[in-house]
C-alpha positions in Angstrom: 40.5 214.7 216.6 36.7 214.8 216.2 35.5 214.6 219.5 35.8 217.9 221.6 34.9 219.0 224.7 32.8 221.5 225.6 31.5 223.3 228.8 29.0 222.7 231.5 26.4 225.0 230.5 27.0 226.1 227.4 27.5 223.8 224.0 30.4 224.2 222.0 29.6 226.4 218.5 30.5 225.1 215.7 32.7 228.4 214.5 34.3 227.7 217.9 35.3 224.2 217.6 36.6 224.4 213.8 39.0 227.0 214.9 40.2 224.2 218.1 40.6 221.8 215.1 43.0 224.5 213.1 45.4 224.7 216.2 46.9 221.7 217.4 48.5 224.1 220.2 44.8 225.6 221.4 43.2 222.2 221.1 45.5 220.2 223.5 44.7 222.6 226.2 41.6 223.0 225.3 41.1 219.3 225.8 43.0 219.2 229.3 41.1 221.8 230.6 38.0 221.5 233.1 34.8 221.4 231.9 34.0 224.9 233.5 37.0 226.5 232.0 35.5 225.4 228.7 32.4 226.8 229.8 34.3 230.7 230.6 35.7 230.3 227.0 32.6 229.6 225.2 30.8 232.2 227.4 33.5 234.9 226.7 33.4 233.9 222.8 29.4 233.9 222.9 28.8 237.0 224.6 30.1 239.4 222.1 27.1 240.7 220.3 28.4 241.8 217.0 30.2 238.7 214.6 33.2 240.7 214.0 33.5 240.8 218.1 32.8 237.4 218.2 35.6 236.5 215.6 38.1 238.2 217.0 37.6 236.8 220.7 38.1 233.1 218.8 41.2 234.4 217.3 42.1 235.6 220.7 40.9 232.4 222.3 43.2 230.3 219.9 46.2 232.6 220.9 45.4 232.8 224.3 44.6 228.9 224.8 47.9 227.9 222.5 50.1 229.8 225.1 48.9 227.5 228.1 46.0 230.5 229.1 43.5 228.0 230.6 40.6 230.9 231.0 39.7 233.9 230.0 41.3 237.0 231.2 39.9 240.0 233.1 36.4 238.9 232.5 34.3 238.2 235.1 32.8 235.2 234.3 30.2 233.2 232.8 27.3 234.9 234.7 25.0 231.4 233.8 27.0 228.9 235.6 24.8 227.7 239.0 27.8 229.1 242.1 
């Protein structure tokens, strides 16, 4: 298990990636997913600007991502991603 994905703009964080290693659940679909839905995650995990926001969207990402959520809800979007 030490090869994971990441996005198409963004790299995967390291804080981001040892919590997908800690949940077998999270990392499967995390794995499965498209390379731009990894991209929304680490955007939406990124953008918070304060560490205890940041650590709570990975909490939220490992929740979200172990019940089959395969992006982010009600967020708008990566706003780096070329359309």
């Amino acid at each position: 298990m030490d090869k994971v994905a990441t996005g198409t703009v963004h790299k995967l964080p390291n804080d981001l990636r040892d919590a997908l290693l800690s949940s077998d659940q999270a990392f499967v679909v995390w794995q499965d997913i498209t390379p731009l839905a990894r991209n929304e995650w680490i955007c939406w995990v990124t953008s918070g600007k304060k560490e205890e926001t940041r650590n709570i969207r990975i909490q939220k990402a490992l929740s979200k991502l172990g019940g089959g959520m395969r992006r982010p809800c009600c967020w708008i979007g990566c706003q780096h991603r070329n359309n």
